[in-house]
DSSP file (Angstrom, degrees, kcal/mol; ACC not computed):
  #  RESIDUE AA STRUCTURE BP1 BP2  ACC     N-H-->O    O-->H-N    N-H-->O    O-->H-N    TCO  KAPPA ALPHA  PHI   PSI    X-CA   Y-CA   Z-CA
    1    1 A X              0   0    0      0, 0.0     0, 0.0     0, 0.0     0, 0.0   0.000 360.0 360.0 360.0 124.8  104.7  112.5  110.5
    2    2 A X        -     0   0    0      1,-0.1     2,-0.1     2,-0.1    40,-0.1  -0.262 360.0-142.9 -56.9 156.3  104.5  110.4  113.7
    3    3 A X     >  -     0   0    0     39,-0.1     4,-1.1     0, 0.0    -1,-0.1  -0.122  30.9 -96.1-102.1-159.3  106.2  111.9  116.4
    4    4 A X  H  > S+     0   0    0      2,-0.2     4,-2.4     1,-0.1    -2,-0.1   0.889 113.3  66.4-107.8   5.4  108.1  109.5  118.7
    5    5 A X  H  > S+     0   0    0      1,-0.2     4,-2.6     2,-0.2    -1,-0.1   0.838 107.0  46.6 -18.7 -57.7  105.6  109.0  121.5
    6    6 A X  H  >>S+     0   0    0      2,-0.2     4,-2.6     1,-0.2     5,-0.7   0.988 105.3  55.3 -74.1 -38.3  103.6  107.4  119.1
    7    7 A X  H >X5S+     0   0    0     -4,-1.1     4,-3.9     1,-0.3     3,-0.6   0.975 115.9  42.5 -33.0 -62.4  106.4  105.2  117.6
    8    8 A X  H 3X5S+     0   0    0     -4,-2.4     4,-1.8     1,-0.2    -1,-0.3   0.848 115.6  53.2 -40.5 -52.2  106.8  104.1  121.1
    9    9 A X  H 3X5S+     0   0    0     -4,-2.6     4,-1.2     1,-0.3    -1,-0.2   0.589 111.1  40.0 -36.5 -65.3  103.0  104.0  121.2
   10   10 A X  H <X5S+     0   0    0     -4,-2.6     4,-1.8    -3,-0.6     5,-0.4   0.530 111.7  58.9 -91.1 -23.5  102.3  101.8  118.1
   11   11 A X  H  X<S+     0   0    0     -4,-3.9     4,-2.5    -5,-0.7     5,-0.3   0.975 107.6  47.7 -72.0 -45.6  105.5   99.4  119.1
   12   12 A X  H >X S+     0   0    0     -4,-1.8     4,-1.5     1,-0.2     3,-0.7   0.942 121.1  36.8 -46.5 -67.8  103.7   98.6  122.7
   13   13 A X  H 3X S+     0   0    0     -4,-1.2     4,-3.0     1,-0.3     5,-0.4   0.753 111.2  57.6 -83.6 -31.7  100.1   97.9  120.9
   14   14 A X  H 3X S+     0   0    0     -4,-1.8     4,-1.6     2,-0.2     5,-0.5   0.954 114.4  36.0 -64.4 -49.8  101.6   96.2  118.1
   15   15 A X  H <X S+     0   0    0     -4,-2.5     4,-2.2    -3,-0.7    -2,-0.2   0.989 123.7  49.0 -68.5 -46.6  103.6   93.3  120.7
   16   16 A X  H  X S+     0   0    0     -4,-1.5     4,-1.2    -5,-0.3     5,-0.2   0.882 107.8  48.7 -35.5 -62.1  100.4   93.3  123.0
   17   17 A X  H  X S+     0   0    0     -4,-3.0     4,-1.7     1,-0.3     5,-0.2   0.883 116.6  44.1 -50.5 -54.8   97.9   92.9  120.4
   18   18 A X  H >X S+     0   0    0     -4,-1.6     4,-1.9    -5,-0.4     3,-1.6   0.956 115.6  48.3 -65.3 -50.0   99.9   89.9  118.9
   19   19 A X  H 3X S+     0   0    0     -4,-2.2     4,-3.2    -5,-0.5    -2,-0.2   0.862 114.4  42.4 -36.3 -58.7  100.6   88.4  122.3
   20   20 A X  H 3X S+     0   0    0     -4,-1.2     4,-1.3     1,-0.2    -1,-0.3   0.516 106.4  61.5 -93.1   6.9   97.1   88.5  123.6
   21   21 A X  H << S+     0   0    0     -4,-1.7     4,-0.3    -3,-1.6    -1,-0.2   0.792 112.9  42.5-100.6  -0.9   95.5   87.3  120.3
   22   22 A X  H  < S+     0   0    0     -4,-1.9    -2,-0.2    -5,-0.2    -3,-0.2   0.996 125.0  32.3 -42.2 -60.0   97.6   84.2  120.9
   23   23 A X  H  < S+     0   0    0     -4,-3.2    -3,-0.2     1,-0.2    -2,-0.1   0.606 126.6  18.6 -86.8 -33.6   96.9   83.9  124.2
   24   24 A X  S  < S+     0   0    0     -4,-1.3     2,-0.9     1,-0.1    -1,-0.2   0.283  91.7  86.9-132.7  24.1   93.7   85.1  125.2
   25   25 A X        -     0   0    0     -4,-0.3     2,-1.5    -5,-0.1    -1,-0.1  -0.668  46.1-177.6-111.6  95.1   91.3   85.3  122.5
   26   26 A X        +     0   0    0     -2,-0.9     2,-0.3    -3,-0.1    -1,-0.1  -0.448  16.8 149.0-117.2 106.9   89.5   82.4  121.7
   27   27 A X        -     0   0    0     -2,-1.5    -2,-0.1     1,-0.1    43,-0.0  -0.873  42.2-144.3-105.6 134.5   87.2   82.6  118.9
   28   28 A X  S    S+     0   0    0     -2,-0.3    -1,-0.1     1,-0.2    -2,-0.0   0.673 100.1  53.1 -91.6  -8.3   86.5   79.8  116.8
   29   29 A X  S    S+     0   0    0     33,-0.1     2,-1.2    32,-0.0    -1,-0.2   0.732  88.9 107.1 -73.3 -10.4   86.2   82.1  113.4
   30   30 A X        -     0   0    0     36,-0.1     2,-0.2    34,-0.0    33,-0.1  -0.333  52.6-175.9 -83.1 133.5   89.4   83.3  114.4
   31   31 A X        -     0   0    0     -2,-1.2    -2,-0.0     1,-0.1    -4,-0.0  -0.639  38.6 -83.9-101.0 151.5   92.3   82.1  112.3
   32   32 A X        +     0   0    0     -2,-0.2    22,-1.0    22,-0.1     2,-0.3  -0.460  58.7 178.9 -80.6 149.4   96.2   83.0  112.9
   33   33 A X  B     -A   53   0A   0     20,-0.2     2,-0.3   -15,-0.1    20,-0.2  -0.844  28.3-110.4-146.4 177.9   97.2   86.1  111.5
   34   34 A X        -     0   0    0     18,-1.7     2,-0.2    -2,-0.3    18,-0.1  -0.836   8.4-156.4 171.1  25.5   99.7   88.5  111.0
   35   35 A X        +     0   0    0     -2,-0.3    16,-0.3     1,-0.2     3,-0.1  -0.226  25.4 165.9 -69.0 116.8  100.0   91.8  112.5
   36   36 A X        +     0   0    0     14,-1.9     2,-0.3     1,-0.4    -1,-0.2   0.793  55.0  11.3-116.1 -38.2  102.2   93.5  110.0
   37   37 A X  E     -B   50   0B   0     13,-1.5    13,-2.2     2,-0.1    -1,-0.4  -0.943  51.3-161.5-154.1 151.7  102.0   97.4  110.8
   38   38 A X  E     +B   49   0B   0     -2,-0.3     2,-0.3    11,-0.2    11,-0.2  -0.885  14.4 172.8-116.4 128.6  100.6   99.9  113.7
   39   39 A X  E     -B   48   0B   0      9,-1.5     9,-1.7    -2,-0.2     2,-0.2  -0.942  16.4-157.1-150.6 122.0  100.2  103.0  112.9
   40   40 A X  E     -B   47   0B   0     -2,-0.3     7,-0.2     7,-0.2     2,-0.1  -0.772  23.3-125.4-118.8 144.1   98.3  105.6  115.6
   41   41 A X    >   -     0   0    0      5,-2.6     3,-0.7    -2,-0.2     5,-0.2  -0.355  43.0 -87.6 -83.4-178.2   96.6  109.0  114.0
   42   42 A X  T 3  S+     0   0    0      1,-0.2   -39,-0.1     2,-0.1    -1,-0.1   0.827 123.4  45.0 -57.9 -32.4   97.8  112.3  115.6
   43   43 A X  T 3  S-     0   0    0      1,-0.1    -1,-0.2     3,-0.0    -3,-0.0   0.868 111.1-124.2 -80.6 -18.6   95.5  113.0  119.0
   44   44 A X  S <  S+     0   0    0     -3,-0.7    44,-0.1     2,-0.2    -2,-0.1   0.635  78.2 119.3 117.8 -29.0   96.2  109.2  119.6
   45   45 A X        +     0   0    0     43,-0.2    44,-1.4     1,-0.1     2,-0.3   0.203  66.8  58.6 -99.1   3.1   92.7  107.7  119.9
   46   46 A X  B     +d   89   0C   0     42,-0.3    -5,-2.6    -5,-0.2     2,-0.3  -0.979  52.1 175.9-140.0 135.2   93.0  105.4  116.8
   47   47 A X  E     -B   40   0B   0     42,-3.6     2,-0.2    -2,-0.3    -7,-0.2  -0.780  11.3-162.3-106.4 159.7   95.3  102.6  115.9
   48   48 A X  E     -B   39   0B   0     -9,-1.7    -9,-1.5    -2,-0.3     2,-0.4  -0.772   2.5-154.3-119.8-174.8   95.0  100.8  113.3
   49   49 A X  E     -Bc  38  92B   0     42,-4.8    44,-1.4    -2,-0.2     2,-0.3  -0.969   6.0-147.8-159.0 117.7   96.5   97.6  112.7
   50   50 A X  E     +Bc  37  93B   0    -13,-2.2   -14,-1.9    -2,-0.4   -13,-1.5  -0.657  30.2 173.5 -76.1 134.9   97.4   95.9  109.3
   51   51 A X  E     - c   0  94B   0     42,-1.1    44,-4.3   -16,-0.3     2,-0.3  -0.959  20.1-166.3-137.1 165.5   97.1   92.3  109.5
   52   52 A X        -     0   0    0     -2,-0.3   -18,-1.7    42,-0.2     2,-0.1  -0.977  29.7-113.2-139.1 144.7   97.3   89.1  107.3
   53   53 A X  B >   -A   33   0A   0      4,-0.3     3,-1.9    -2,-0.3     2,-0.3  -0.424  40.3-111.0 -69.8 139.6   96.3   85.7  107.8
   54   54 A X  T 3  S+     0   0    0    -22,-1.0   -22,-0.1     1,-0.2    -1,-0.1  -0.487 104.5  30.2 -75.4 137.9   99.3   83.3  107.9
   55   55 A X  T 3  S-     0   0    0     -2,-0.3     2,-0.5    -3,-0.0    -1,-0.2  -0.119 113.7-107.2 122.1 -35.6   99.6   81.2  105.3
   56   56 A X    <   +     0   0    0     -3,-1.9    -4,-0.0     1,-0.2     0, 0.0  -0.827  66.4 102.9 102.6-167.9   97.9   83.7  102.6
   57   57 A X        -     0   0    0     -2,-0.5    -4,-0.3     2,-0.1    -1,-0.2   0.571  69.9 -21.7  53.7 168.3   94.8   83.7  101.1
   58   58 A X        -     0   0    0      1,-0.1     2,-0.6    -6,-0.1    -2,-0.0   0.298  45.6-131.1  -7.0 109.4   91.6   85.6  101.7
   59   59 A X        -     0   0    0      4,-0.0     2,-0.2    -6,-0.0    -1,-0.1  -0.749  35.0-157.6 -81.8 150.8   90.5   87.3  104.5
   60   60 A X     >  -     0   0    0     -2,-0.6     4,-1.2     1,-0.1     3,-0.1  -0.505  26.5-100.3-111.3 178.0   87.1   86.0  104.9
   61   61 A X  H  > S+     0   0    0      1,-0.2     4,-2.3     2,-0.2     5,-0.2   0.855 118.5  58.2 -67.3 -20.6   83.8   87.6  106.9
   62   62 A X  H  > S+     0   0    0      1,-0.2     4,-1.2     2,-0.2    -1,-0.2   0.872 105.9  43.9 -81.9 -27.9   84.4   85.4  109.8
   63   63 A X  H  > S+     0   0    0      2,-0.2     4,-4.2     3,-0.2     5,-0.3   0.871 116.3  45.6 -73.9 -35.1   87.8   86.6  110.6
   64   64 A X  H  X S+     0   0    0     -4,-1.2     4,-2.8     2,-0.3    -2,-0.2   0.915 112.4  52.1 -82.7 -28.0   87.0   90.3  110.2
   65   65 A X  H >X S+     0   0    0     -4,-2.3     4,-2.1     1,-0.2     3,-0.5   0.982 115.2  48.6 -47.8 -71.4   83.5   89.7  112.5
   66   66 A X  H 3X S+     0   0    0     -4,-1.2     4,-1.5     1,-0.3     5,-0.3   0.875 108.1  50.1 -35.7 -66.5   86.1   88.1  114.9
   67   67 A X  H >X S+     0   0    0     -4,-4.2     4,-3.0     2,-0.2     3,-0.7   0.924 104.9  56.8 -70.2 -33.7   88.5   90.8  114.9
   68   68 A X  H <X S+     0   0    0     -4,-2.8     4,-1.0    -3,-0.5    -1,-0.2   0.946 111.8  45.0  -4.7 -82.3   85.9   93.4  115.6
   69   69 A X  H 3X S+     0   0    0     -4,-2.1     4,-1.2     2,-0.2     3,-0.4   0.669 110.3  48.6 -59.7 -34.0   85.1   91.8  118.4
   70   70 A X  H XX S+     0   0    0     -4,-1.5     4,-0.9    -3,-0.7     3,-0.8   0.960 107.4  63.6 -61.3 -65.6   88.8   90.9  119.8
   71   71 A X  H 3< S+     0   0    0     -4,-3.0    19,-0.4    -5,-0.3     4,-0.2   0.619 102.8  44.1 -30.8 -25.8   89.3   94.6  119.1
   72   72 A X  H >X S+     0   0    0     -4,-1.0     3,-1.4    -3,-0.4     4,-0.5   0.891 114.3  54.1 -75.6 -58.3   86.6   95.4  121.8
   73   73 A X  H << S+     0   0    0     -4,-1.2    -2,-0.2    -3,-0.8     3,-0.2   0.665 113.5  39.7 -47.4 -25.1   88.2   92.8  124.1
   74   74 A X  T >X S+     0   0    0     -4,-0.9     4,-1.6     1,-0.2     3,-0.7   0.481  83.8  87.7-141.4  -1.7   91.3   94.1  124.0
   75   75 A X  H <> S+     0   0    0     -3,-1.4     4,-0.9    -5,-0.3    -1,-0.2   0.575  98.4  48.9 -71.2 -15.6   91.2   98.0  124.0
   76   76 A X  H 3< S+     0   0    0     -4,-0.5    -1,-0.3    -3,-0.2    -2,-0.1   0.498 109.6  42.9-118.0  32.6   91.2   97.8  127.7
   77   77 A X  H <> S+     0   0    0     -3,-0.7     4,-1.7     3,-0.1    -2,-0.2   0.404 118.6  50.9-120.7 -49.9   93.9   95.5  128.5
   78   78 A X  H  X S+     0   0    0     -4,-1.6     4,-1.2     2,-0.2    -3,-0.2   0.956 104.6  54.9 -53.3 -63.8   95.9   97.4  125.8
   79   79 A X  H  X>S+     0   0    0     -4,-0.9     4,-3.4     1,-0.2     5,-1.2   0.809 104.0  55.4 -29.0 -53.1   95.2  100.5  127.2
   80   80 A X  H >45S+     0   0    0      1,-0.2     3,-0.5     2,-0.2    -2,-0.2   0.993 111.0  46.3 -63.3 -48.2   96.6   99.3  130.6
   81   81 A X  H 3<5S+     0   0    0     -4,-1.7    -2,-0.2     1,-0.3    -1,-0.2   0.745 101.3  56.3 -51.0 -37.2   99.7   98.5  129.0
   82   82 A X  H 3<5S-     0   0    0     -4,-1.2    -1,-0.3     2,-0.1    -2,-0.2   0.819 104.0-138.0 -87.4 -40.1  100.3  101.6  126.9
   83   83 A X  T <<5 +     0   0    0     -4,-3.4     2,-0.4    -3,-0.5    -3,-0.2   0.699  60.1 133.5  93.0  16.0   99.9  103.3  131.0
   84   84 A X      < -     0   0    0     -5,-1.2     3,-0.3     1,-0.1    -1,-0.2  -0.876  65.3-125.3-111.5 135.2   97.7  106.2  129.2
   85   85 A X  S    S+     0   0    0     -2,-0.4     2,-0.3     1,-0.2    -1,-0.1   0.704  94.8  34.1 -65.0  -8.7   94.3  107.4  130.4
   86   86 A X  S    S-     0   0    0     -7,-0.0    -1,-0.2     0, 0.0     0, 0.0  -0.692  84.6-140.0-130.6 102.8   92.1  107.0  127.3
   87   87 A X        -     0   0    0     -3,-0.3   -12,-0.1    -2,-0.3     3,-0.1   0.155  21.8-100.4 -16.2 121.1   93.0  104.0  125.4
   88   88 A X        -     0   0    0    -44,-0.1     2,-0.6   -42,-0.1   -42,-0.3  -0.195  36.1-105.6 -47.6 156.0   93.0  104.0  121.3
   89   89 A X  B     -d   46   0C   0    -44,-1.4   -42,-3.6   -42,-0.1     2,-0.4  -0.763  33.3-126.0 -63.9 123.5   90.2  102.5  119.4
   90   90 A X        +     0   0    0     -2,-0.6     2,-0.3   -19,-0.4   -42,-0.1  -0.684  35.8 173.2 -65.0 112.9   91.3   99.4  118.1
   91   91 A X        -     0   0    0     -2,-0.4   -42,-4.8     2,-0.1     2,-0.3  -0.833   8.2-171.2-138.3 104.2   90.8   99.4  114.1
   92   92 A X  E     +c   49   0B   0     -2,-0.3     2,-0.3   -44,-0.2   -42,-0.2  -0.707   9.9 173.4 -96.0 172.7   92.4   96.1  112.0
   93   93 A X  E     -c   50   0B   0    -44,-1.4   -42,-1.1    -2,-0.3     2,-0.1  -0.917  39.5 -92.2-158.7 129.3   92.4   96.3  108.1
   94   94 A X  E     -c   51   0B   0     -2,-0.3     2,-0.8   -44,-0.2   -42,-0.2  -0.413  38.0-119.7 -63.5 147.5   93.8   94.0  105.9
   95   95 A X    >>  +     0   0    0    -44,-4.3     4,-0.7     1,-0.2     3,-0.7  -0.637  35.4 167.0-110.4 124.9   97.2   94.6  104.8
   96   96 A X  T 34  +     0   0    0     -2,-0.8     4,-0.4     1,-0.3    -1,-0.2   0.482  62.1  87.2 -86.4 -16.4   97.6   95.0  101.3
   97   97 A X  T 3> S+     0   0    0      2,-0.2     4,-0.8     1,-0.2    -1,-0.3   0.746  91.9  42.2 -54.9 -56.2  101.2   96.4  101.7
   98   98 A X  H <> S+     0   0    0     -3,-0.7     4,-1.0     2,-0.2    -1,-0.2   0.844 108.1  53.4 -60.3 -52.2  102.7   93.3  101.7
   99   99 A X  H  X S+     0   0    0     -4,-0.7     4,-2.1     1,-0.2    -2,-0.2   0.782 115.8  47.3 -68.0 -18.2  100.9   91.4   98.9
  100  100 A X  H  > S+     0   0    0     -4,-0.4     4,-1.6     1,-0.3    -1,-0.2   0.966 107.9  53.6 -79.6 -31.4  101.9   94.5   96.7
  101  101 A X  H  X S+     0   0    0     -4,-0.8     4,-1.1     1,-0.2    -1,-0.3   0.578 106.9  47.2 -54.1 -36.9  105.1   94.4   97.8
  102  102 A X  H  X S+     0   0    0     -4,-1.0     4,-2.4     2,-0.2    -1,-0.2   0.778 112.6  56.0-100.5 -40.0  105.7   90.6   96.9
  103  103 A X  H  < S+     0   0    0     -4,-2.1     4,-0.3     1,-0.2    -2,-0.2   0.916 104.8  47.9 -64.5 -49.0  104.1   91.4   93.2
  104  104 A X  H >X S+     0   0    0     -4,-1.6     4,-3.5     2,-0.2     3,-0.6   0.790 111.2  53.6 -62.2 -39.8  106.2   94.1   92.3
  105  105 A X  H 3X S+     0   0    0     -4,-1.1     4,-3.6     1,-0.2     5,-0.3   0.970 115.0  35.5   4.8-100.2  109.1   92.0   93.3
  106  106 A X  H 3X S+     0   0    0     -4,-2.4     4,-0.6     1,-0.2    -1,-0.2   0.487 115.5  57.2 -61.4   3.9  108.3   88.8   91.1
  107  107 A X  H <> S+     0   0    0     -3,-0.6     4,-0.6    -4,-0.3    -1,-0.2   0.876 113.5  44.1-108.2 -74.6  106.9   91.6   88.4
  108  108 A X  H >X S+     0   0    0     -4,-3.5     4,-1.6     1,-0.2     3,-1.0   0.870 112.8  51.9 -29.7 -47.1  111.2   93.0   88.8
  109  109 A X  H 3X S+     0   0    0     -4,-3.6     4,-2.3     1,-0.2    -1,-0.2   0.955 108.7  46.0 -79.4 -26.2  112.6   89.8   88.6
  110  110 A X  H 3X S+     0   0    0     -4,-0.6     4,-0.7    -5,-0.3    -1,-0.2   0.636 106.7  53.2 -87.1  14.8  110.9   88.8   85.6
  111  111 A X  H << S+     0   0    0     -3,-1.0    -2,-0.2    -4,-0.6    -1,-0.2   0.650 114.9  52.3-106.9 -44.0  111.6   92.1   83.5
  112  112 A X  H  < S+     0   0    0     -4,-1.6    -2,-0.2     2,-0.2    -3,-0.1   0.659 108.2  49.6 -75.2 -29.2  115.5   91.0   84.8
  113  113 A X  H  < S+     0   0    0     -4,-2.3     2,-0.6     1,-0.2     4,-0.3   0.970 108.7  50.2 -50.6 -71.8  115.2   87.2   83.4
  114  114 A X  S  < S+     0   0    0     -4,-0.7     2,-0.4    -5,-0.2    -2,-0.2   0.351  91.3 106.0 -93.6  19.2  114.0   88.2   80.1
  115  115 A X  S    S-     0   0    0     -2,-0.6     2,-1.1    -4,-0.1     3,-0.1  -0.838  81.1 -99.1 -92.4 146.5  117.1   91.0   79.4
  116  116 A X        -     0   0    0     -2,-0.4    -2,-0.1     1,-0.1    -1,-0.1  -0.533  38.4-121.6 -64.1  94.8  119.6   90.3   77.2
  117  117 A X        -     0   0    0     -2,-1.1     2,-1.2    -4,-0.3    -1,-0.1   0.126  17.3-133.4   4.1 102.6  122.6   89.2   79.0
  118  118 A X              0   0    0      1,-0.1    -1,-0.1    -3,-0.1    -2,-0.0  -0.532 360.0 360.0-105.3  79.5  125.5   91.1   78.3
  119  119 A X              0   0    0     -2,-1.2    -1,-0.1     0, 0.0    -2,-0.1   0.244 360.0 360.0 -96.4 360.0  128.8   88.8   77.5
């Protein structure tokens, strides 16, 4: 269970990350995305960072190359921010959380169409 140091932790990296991959990353595989959850392991030394591209669909190899590579870019800029001496490792993953989320949904509402109505 995160403590809240990390809460705090994973709320800084989560608004940085999205901020500076507006602002200062520009790679032309990179597509707008989504940073949907930060989540830091216990010592500290890893986020990761759920993302989806907006819009949907696929993440593709050119987006994941790209984030690699922002992820290097951006562990020490991040790092400054967070005010700690050894910065996390930067790890994104697509986040699967969502899409699952949205299935089980439309899966509920249509087991709730097809009951019989009770008059």
């Amino acid at each position: 269970m995160p403590g809240h140091r990390a809460n705090r932790l994973a709320a800084i990296i989560h608004r940085e990350v999205a901020m500076r991959l507006r602002t200062e990353i520009k790679d032309h595989r990179m597509t707008d995305i989504s940073v949907t959850y930060v989540r830091l392991n216990g010592d500290l030394s890893r986020a990761v960072l759920e993302y989806m591209p907006l819009g949907g669909g696929e993440v593709s190899d050119d987006l994941r190359a790209a984030l690699v590579d922002a992820a290097r870019a951006l562990r020490g800029p991040v790092g400054r921010a967070l005010g700690i001496r050894h910065a996390p490792e930067l790890l994104f993953v697509p986040d699967t959380h969502t899409e699952e989320a949205i299935r089980v949904s439309q899966l509920i509402a249509r087991a709730a169409a097809e009951l019989p109505s009770e008059e």
